[in-house]
Steps between C-alpha positions, in 0.01 A plus 500: 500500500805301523499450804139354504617218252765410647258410828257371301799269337543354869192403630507179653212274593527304822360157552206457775398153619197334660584207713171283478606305835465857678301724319778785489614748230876553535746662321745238295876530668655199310573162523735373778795190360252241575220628238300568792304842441622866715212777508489825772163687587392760233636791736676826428832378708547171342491695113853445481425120513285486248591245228458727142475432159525702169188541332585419151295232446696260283762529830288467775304185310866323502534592852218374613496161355888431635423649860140239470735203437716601757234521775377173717177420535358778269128395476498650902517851314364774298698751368404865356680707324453953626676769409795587747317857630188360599626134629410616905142654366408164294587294745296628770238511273565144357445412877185655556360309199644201646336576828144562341503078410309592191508285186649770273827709556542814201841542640607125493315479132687795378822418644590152526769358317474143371686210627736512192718174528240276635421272167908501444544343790227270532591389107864523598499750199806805455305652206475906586194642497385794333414850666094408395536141652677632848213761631207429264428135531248312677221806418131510297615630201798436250725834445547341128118531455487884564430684128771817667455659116108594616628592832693730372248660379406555862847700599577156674773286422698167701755726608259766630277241669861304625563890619227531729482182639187401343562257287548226709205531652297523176619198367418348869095593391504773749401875466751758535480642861486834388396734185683537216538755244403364154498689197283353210562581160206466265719661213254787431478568897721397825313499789676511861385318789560327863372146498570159685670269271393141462622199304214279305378260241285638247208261299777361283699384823852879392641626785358847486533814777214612663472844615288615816409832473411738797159636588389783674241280741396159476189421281241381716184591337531253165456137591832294528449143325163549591493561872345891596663631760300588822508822665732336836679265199578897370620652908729149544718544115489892569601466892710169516562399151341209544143373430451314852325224348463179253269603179435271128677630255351379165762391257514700184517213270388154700244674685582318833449695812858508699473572873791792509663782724475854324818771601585822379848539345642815706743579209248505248169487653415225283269222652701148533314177586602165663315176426452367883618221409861645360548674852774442713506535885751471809433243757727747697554880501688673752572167758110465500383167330152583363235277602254325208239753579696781462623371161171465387446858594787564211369289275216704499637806439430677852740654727613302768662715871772254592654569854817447696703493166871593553662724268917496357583711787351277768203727598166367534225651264162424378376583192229385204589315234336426170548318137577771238450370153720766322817422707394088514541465905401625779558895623472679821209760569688689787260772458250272607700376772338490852662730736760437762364511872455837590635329875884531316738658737693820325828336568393201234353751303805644466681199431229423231623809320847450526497158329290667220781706436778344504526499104325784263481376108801255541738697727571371874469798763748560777354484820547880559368574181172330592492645820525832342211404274276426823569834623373681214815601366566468103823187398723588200506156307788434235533164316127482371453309215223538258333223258750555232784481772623822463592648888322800642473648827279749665331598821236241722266580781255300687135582591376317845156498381497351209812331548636562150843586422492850215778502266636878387777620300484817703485585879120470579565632849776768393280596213140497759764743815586714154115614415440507894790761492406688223116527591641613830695794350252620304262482844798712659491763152144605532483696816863675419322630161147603707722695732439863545168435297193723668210294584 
């Protein structure tokens, strides 16, 4: 047990940064004597490069704000602050949001960390600022207008919210990106339950928390703001999560009929809408600049195949893409994907699969470890980390056919050769125990 604190009393955060001139997540290395900024690529070798910071925040608020004075031309950046054990996996997947060109980036939301220092130095002002004013300025709502006394009432508090990295985010207007455990006490009852949190301004303009509960399905068969859903509006939520098309939504109180996109929320199953107007779309996604026609494809809600797109790796894929309401951009429909020429050659084939796995949940793969994965063998992993960042490690193979990658904390194929064995012993028993038997 001691031991565990005294880790836990260690942790470090390290600093990753976005260069908006190239479009590339890095890992922070420092600043050289001329202010100029140093940064290394988010790989296991260069970890002992990695600029780190403790992550008390009252210290790393102060460090931030002198290291953003120090820094030239500091408007060229973005800066986000990850905890130390999963810097390599966040920034890869930092990157692939990046890459998508979509309006809205969770991990940027739910990470970034303000440009503290900027109004000092434009109002040539040494004031310090507070803890609140470094990492929660510049957002939708005001921390100060948050009733935390009621909240508490919900088994949340700042720190526990501050804890999970959710807080910045709320107070951005965003929901959390995943569910959270809220326990409500009524006083004569406490209920438990998983829900999406959301900040909002009730009738009388308070900062309250809204709670989005999980269903078992979607509910399709009672009208939403007045629209019935058709029997292929039902197969699109159901198959693709998204409606496919632009329907008038009748305003509950104005009555005006809003031309909007219908989703399903996959954490909740809870229907989310988008007025058309309200939704936002790439002129570019993957190197391909969409054409007007294809926008208005979006715009109304359908899925649009895009080909010739290029991926992070450099590989050349097509795939559908289409708006999703519930994440507020657009999403890829791989399933619906078009299929490769079956003309492909087996040696690209091969190569294909090779690129796929040359990371599993994070973790970069030696290139004899995904060899041994195309041969059918079974990888021990170590270094995993989970969402809580807590390491794990366990056994992966790879299926050709579906071209999935199975995680196990036991030998699948030790564990499969075990029951051949033993089914093949007891084969080998039965005629020893007939023999001598009269027929």
């Amino acid at each position: 047990m001691s031991t565990e604190n005294t880790q836990r009393q260690v942790e470090h955060d390290v600093l990753l940064v976005n260069d908006k001139t190239k479009n590339k997540i890095q890992v922070v290395k420092g600043l050289d004597k001329d202010g100029k900024l140093e940064t290394v690529p988010a790989t296991k070798k260069n970890q002992n490069q990695f600029l780190k910071v403790d992550r008390n925040g009252d210290f790393f608020s102060n460090f931030f704000s002198n290291f953003f004075s120090q820094l030239k031309n500091p408007t060229q950046f973005t800066f986000f602050r990850v905890p130390e054990l999963l810097t390599i996996k966040m920034a890869n997947q930092m990157q692939k949001e990046l890459n998508q060109s979509g309006p809205t980036h969770e991990l940027f939301l739910k990470h970034q960390v303000s440009d503290v220092g900027k109004e000092q130095k434009k109002e040539n002002k040494v004031a310090e600022p507070t803890k609140e004013e470094c990492l929660y300025n510049s957002n939708k709502f005001d921390i100060k207008d948050i009733d935390w006394d009621s909240l508490s009432r919900l088994g949340l508090s700042k720190e526990k919210l501050q804890e999970m990295d959710l807080l910045d985010p709320l107070l951005k207007g965003y929901k959390t990106k995943d569910l959270v455990a809220v326990n409500l006490d009524l006083g004569s009852a406490v209920f438990s339950l998983d829900a999406r949190l959301s900040l909002q301004k009730n009738a009388d303009g308070k900062v309250v928390m809204a709670l989005e509960g999980v269903k078992k399905y979607p509910n399709l068969n009672v009208p939403l703001y007045g629209h019935e859903f058709s029997k292929q509006d039902k197969h699109n939520l159901l198959k693709t999560g998204n409606m496919g098309r632009v329907v008038e939504l009748t305003h509950p109180t104005t009555k005006e009929k809003i031309p909007s996109v219908v989703s399903v929320d996959r954490l909740t199953n809870n229907l989310v809408v988008t007025r058309v107007e309200k939704m936002q779309l790439p002129k570019e996604v993957k190197g391909i600049i969409l054409s007007e026609e294809q926008l208005q494809t979006l715009k109304e809600g359908k899925p649009l195949l895009v080909e010739g797109m290029t991926s992070a790796k450099g590989n050349l894929f097509n795939a559908e893409i289409q708006y999703n309401a519930a994440k507020g951009h657009i999403e890829f429909l791989f399933d619906n994907t078009n299929k490769q020429s079956q003309a492909q050659s087996q040696t690209s084939n091969q190569s294909q699969l090779s690129d796929n796995l040359k990371t599993f949940r994070g973790k970069e793969l030696t290139d004899k470890e995904q060899a041994e994965l195309l041969e059918g063998k079974s990888v021990y992993i170590k270094d995993l980390i989970d969402k809580r960042g807590n390491p794990y490690q366990g056994y992966v193979t790879y299926n050709k056919e579906t071209k999935k990658a199975d995680f196990s904390f036991q030998n699948p194929i030790k564990e499969e050769q075990s029951k051949t064995q033993s089914k093949s012993e007891k084969q080998t028993d039965e005629p020893k125990k007939s023999k001598g038997r009269k027929i």
